[in-house]
NUTOR-163521 format. One record per residue: residue number from 1; x, y, z of N, C-alpha, C in turn; residue in three letters. Coordinates in nm, 4 decimals. Example, Ala and Ser with C-alpha at 12.3 -4.5 7.8 and 13.67 -1.06 7.14 Angstrom:
# NUTOR-163521
MARLUM   seq        n_x        n_y        n_z       ca_x       ca_y       ca_z        c_x        c_y        c_z   type
MARLUM     1     1.3190    -0.5690     0.7800     1.2300    -0.4500     0.7800     1.3200    -0.3300     0.7800    ALA
MARLUM     2     1.2850    -0.2250     0.7080     1.3670    -0.1060     0.7140     1.2900     0.0030     0.7870    SER
END
This chain:
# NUTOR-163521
MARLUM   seq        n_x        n_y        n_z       ca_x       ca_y       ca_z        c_x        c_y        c_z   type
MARLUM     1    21.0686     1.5664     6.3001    21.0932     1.6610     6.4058    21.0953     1.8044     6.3514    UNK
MARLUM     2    21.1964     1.7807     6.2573    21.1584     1.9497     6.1879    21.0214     1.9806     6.1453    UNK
MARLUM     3    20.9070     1.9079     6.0946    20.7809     1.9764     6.0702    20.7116     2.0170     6.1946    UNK
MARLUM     4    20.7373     1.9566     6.2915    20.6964     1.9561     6.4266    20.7166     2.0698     6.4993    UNK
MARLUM     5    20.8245     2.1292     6.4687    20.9079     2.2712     6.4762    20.8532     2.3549     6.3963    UNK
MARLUM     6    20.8564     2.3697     6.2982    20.7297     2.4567     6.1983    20.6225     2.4533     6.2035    UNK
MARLUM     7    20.5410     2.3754     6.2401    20.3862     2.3554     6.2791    20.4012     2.4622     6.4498    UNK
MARLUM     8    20.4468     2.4370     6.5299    20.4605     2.5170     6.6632    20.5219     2.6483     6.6296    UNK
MARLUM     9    20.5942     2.6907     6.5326    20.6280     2.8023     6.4923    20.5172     2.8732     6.4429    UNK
MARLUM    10    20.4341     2.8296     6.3221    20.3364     2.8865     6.2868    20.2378     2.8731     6.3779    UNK
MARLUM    11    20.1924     2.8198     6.4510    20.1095     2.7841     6.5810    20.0939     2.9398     6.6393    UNK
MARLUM    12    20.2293     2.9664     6.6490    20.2797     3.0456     6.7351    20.2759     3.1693     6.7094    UNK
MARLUM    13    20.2938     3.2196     6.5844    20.2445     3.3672     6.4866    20.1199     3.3428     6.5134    UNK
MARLUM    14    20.0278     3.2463     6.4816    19.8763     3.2801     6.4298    19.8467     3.3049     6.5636    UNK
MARLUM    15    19.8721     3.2117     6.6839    19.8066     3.2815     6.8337    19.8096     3.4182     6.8247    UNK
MARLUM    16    19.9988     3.4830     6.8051    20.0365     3.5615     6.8603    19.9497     3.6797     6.7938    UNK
MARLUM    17    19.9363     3.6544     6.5989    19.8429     3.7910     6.5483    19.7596     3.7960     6.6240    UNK
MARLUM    18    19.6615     3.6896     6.6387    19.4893     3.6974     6.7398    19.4753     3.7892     6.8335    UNK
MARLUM    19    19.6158     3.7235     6.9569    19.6145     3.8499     7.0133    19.6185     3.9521     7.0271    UNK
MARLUM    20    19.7309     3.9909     6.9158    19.7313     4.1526     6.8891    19.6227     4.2202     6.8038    UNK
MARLUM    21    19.5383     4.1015     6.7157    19.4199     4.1619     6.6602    19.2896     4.2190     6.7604    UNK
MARLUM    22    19.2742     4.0741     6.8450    19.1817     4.1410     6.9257    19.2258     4.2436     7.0664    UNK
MARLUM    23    19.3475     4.2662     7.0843    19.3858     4.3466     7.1751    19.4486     4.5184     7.1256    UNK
MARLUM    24    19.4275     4.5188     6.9974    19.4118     4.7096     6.8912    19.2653     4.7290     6.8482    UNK
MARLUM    25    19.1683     4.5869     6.8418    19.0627     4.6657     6.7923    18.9968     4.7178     6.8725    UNK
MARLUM    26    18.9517     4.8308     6.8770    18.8574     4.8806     7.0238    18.7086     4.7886     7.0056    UNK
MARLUM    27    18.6673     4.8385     7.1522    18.5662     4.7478     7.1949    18.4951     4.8518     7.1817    UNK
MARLUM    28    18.3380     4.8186     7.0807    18.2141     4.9008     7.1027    18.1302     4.8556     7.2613    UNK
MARLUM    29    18.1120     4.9434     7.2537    18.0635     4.9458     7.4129    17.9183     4.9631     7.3400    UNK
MARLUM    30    17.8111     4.8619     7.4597    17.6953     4.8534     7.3989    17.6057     5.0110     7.4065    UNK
MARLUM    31    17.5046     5.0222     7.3448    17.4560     5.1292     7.2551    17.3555     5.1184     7.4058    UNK
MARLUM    32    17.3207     5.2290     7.5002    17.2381     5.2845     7.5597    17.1167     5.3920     7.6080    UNK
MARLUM    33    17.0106     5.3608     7.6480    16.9124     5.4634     7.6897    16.9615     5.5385     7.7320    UNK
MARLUM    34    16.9973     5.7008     7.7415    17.0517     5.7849     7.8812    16.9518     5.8418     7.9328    UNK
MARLUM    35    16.8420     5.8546     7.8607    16.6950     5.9253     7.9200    16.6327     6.0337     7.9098    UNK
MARLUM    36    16.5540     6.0854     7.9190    16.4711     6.2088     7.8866    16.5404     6.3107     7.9824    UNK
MARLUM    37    16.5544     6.2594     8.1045    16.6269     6.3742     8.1961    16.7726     6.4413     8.1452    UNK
MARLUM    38    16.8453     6.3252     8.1051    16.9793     6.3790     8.0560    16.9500     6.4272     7.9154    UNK
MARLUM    39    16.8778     6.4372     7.7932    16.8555     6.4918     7.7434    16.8433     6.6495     7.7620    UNK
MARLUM    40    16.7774     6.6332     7.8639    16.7621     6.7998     7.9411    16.8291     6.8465     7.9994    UNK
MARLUM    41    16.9484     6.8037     7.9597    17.0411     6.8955     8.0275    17.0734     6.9885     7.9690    UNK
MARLUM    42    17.0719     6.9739     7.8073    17.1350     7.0621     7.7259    16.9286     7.0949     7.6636    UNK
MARLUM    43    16.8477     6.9976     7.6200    16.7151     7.0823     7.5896    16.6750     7.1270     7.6646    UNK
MARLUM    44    16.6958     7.1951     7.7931    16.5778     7.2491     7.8729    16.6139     7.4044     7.8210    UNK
MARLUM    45    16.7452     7.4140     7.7676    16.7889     7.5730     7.7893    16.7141     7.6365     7.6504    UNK
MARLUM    46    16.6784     7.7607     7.6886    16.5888     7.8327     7.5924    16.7085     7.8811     7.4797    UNK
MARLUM    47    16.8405     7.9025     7.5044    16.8753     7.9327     7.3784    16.9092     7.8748     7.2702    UNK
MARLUM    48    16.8570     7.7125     7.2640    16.9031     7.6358     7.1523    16.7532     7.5771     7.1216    UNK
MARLUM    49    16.6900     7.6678     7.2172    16.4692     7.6031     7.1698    16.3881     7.5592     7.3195    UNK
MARLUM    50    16.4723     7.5275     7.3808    16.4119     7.4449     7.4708    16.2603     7.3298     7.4652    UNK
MARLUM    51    16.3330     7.2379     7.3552    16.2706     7.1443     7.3590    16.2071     7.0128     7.4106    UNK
MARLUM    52    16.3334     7.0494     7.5322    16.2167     6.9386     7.6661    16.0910     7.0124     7.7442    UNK
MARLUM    53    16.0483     7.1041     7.7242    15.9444     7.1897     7.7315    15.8299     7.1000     7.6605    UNK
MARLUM    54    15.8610     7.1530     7.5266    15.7682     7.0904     7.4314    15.7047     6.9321     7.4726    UNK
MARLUM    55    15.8515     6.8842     7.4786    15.8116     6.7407     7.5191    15.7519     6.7017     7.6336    UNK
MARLUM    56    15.7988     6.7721     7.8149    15.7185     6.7186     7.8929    15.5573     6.8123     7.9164    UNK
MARLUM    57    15.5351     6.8838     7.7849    15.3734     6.9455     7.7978    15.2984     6.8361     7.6902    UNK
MARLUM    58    15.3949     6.7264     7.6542    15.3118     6.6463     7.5507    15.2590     6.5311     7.5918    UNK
MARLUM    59    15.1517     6.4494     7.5114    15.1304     6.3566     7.5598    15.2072     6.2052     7.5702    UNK
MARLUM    60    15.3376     6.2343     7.4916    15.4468     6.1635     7.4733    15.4808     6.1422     7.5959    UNK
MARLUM    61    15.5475     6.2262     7.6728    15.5480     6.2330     7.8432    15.4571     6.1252     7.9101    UNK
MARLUM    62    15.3640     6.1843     7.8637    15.2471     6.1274     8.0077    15.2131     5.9521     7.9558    UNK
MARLUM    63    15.2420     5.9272     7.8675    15.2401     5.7706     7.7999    15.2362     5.6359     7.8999    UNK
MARLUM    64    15.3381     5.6897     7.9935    15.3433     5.5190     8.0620    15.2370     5.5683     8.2021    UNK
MARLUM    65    15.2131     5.7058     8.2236    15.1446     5.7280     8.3162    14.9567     5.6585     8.2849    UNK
MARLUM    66    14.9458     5.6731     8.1905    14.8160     5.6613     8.1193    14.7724     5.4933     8.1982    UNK
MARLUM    67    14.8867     5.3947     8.1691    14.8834     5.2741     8.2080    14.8331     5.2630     8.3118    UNK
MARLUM    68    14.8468     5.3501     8.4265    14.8291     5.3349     8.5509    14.6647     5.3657     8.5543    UNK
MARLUM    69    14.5694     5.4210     8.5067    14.4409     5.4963     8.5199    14.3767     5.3819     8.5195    UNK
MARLUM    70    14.2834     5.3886     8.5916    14.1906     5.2600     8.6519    14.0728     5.2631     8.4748    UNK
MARLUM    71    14.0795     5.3689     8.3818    14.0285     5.3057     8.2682    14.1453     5.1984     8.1487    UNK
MARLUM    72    14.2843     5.2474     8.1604    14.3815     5.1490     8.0968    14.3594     4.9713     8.2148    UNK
MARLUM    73    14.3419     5.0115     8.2956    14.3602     4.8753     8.4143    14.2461     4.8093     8.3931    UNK
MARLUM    74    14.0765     4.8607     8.3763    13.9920     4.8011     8.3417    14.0047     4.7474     8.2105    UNK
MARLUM    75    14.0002     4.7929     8.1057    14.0406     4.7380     8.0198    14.1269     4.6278     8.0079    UNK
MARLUM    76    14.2387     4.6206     8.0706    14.3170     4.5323     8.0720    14.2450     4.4323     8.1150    UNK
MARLUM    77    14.1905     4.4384     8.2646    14.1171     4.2955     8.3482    13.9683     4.2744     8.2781    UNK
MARLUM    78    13.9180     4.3144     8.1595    13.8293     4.3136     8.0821    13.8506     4.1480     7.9331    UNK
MARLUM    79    13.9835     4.2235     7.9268    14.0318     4.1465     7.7938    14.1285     4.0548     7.8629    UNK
MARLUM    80    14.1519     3.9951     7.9332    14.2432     3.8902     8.0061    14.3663     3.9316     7.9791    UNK
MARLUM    81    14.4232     4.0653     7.9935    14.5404     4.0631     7.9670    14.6605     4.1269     8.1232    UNK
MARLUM    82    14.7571     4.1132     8.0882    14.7877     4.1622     8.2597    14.8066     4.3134     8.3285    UNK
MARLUM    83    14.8526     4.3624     8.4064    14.7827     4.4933     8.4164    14.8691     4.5756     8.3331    UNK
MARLUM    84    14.8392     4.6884     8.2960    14.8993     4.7764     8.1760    14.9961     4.7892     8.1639    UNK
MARLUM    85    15.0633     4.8299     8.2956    15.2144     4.8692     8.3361    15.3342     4.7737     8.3062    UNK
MARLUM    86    15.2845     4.6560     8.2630    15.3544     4.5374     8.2629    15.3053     4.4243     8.1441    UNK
MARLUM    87    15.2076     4.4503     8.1001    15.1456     4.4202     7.9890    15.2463     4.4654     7.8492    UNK
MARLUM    88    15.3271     4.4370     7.7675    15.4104     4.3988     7.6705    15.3469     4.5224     7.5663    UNK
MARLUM    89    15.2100     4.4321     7.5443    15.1164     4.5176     7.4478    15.1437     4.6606     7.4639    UNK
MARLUM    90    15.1231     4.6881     7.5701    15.0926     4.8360     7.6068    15.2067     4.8961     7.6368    UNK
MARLUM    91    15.3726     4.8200     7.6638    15.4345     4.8766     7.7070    15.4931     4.9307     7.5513    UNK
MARLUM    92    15.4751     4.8289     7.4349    15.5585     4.8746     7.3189    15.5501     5.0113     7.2621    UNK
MARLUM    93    15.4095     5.0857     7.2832    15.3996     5.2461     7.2577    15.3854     5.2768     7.3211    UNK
MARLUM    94    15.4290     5.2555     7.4663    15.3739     5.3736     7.5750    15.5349     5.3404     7.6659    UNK
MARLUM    95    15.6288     5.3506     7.6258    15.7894     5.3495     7.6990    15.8803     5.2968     7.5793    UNK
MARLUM    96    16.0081     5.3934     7.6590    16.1182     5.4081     7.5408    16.1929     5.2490     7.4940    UNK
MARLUM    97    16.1971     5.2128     7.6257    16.2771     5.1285     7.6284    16.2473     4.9434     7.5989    UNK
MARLUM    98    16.0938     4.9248     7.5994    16.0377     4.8079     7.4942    16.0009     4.8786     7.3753    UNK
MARLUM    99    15.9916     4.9853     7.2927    15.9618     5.0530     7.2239    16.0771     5.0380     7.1089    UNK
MARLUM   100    16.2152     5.0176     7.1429    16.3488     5.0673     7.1061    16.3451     4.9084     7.1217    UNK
MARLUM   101    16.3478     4.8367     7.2151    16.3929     4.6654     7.2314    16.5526     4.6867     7.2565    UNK
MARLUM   102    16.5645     4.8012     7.3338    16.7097     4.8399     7.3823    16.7004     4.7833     7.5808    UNK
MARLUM   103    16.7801     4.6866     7.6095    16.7893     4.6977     7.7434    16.8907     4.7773     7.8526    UNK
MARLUM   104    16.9835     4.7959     7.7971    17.0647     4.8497     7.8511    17.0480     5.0262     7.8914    UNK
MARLUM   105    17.0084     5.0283     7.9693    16.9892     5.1972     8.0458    17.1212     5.2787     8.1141    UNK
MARLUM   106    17.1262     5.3922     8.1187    17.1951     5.4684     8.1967    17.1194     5.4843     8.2812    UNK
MARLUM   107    17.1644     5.5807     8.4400    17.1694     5.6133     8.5212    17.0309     5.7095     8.5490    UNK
MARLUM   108    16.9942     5.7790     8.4134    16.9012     5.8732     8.4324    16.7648     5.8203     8.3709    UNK
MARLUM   109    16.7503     5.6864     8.3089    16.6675     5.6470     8.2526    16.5883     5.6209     8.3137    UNK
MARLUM   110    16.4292     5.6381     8.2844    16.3378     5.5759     8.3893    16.2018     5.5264     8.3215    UNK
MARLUM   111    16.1651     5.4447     8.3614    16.0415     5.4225     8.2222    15.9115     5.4335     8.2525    UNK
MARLUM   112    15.9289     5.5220     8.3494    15.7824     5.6335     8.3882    15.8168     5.7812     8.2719    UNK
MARLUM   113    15.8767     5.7756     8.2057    15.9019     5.8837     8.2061    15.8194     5.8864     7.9928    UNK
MARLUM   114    15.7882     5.7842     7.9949    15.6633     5.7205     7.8701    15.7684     5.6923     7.7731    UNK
MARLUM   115    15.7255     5.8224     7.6175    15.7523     5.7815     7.4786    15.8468     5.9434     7.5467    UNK
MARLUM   116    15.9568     5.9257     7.5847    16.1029     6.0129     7.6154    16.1757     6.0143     7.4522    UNK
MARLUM   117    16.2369     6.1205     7.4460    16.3204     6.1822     7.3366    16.3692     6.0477     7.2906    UNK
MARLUM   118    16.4403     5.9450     7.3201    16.5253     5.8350     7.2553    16.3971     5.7554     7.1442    UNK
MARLUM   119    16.2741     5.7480     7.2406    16.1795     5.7251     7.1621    16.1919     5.7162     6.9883    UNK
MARLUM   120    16.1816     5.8686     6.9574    16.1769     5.9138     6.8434    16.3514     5.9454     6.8017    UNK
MARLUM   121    16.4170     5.9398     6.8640    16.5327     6.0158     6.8353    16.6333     5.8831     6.8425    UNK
MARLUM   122    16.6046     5.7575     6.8851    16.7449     5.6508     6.8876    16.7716     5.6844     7.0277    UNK
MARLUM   123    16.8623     5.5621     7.0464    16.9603     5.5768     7.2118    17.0717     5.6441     7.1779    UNK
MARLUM   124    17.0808     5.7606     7.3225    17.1160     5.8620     7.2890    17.2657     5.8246     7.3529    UNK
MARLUM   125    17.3268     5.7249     7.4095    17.4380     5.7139     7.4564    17.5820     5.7252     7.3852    UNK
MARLUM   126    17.5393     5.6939     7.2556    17.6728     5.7248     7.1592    17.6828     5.8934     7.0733    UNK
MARLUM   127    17.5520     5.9498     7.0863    17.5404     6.0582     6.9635    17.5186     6.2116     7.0761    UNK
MARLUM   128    17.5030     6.1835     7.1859    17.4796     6.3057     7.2593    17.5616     6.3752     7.3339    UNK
MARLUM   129    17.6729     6.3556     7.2751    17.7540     6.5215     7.3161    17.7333     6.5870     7.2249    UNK
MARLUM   130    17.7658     6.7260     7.2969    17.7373     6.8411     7.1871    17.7983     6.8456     7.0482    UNK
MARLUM   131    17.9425     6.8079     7.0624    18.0328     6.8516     6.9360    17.9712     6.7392     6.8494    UNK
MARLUM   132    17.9252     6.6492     6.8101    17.7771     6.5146     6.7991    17.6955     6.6098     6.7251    UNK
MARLUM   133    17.6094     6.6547     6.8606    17.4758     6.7507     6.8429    17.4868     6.8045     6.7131    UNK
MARLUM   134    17.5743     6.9129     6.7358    17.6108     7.0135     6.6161    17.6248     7.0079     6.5073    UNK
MARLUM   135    17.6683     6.8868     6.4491    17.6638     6.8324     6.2929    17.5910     6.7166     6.2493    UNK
MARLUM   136    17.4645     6.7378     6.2033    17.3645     6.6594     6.1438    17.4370     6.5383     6.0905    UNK
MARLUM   137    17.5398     6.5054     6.0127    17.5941     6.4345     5.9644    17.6257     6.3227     6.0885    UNK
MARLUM   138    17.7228     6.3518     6.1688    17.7861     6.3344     6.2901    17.6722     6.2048     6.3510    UNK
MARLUM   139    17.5766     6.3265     6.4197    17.4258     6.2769     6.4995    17.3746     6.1464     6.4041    UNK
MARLUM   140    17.3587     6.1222     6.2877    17.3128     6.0666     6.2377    17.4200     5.9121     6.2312    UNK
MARLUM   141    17.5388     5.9276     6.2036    17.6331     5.8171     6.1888    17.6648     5.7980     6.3283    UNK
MARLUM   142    17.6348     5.8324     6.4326    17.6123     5.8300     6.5520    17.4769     5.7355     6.6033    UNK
MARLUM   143    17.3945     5.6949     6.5107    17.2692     5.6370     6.5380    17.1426     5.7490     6.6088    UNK
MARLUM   144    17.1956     5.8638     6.5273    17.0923     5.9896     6.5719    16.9757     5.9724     6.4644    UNK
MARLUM   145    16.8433     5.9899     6.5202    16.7186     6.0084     6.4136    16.6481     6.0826     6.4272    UNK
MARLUM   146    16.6329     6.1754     6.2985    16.5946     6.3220     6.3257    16.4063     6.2829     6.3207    UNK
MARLUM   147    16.3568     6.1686     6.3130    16.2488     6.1578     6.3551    16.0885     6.1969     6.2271    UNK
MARLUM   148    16.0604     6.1132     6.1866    15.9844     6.1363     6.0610    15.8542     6.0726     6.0990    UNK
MARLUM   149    15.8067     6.0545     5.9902    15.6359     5.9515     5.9600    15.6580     5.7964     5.9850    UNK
MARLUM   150    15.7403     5.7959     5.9393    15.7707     5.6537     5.9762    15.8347     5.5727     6.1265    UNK
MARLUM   151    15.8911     5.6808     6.1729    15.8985     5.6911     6.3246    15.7655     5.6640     6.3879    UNK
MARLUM   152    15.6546     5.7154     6.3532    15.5887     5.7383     6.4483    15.4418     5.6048     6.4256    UNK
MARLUM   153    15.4801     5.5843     6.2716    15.3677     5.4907     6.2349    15.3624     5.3299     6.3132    UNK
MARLUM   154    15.4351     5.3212     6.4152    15.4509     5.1836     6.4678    15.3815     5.1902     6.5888    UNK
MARLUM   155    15.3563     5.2944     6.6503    15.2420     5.3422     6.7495    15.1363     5.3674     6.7022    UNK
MARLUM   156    15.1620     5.5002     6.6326    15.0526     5.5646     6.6092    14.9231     5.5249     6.4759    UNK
MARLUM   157    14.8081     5.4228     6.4597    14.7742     5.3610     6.3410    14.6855     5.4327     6.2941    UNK
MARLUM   158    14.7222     5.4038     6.1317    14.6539     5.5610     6.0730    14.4909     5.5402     6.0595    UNK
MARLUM   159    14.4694     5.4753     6.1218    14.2907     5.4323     6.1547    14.2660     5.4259     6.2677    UNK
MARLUM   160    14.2012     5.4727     6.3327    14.1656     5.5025     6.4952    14.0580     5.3535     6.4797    UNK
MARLUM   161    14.0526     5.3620     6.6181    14.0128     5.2171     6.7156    13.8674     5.2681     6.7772    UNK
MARLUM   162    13.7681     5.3516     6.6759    13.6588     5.3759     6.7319    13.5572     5.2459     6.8011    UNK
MARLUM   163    13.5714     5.1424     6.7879    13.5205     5.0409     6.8354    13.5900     4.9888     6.9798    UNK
MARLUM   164    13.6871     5.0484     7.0247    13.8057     5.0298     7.1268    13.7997     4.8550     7.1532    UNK
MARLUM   165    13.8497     4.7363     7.0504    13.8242     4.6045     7.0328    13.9956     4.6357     7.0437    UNK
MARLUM   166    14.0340     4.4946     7.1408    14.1743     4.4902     7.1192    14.2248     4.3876     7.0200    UNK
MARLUM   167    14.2878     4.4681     6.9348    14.3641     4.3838     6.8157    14.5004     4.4234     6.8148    UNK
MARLUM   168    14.5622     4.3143     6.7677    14.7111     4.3524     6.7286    14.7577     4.4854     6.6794    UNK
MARLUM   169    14.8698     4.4993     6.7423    14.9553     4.6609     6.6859    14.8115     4.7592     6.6785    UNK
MARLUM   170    14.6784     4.8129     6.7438    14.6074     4.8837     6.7580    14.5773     4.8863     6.8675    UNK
MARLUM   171    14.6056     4.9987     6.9006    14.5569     5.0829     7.0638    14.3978     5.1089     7.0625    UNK
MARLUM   172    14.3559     5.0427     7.1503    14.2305     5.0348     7.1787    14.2226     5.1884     7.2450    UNK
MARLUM   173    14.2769     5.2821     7.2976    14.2317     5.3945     7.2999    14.2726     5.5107     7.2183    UNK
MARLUM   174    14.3096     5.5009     7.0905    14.3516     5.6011     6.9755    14.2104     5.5609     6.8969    UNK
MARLUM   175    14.0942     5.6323     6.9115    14.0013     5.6625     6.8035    14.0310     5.7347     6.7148    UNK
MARLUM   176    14.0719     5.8331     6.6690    14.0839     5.9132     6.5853    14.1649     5.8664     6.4488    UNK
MARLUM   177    14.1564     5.8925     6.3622    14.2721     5.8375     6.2476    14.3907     5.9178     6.2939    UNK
MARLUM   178    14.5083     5.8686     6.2615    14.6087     5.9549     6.2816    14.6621     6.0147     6.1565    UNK
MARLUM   179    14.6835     6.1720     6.1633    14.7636     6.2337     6.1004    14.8485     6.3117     6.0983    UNK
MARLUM   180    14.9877     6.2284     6.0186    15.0978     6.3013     6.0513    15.1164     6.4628     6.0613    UNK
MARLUM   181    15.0946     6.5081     5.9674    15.0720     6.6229     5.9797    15.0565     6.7545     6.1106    UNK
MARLUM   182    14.9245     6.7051     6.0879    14.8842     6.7841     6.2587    14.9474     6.6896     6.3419    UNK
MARLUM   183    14.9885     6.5880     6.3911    15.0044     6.5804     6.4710    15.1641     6.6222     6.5282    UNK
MARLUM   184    15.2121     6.6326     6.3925    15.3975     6.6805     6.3794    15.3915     6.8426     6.4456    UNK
MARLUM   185    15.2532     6.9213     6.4066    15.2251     7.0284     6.4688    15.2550     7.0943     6.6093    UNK
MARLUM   186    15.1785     6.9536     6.6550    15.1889     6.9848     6.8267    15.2859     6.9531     6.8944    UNK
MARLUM   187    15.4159     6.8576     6.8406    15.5350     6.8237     6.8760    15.6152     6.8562     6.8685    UNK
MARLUM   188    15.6570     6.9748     6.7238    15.7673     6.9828     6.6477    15.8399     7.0758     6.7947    UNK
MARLUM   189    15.9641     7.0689     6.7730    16.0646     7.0713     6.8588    16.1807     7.1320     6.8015    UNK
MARLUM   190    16.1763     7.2211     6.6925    16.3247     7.2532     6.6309    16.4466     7.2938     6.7091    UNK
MARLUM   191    16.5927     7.2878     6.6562    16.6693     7.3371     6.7196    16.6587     7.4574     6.7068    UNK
MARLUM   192    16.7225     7.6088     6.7939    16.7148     7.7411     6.7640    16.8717     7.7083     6.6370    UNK
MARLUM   193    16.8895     7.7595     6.5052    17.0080     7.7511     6.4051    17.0788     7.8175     6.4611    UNK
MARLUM   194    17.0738     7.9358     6.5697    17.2169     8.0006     6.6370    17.2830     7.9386     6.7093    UNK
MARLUM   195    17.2464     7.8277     6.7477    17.2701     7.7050     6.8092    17.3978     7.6491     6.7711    UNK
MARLUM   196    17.3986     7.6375     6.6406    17.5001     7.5647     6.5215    17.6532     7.6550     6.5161    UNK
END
């Protein structure tokens, strides 16, 4: 009888830590899209660069729109595959959100809206407040990515598709070789440093 009493005693601590373990540790709340629009709330303004500018004059923007053009749709009903917009293939570089293999969206997310800032930059739901923004360090242990060559090499293949033949991980409409370089040219997006 007495071990019986000590076995329900200790029974009774180990429940009781559990509970209090899992009821102090905070809960991560899952990691979300917030979207190109809420991005712009704070990039549209010219005194920190206004880098949603940059972005919706790019072709990053216009990405999931492309899907829709009766030459992405032929193609598609050419090669037996299903229509662009919904086609896997096409959605992985041309939208943020099979791109990322993130499902969970905010409110402002929309996936017309193509290869959007999270794209290149991570989901922005944990790292995008300002006091965040402001320290590179911060943004980054935040799941912020300031966005490199290697970002971009999972779309973009450094051998163009002059034969436009559909093969794996190659976009049948990127002929050109890609290079980082110029192409970092037409995108770059800096913050204004008075910003900081």
């Amino acid at each position: 009888m007495k071990y019986i009493t000590y076995f329900i005693f200790i029974a009774f601590i180990a429940a009781l830590l559990l509970f209090l373990k899992n009821a102090l540790e905070p809960r991560k709340e899952p990691v979300y899209l917030t979207g190109s629009e809420k991005c712009g709330e704070c990039h549209a303004l010219k005194n920190i660069g206004d880098q949603n500018s940059v972005w919706k004059q790019s072709k990053h923007s216009e990405a999931y729109s492309i899907l829709l053009s009766s030459n992405a749709k032929d193609f598609a009903s050419r090669n037996g595959l299903k229509s662009p917009e919904t086609e896997e293939k096409c959605l992985k570089c041309h939208t943020t959100e099979i791109s990322l293999g993130i499902k969970d969206k905010g409110q402002f997310y929309n996936i017309t809206e193509g290869v959007g800032c999270e794209s290149c930059h991570g989901a922005g739901s944990e790292y995008s407040s300002a006091e965040i923004m402001k320290d590179e360090h911060s943004f980054k242990s935040y799941g912020g990515n300031k966005g490199d060559e290697s970002t971009c090499k999972p779309c973009h293949n450094q051998k163009g598709n002059r034969e436009q033949a559909l093969k794996d991980d190659v976009c049948p409409f990127q002929l050109n070789d890609f290079d980082y370089k110029t192409a970092f040219e037409k995108i770059k997006h800096p913050l204004n440093q008075d910003f900081k």
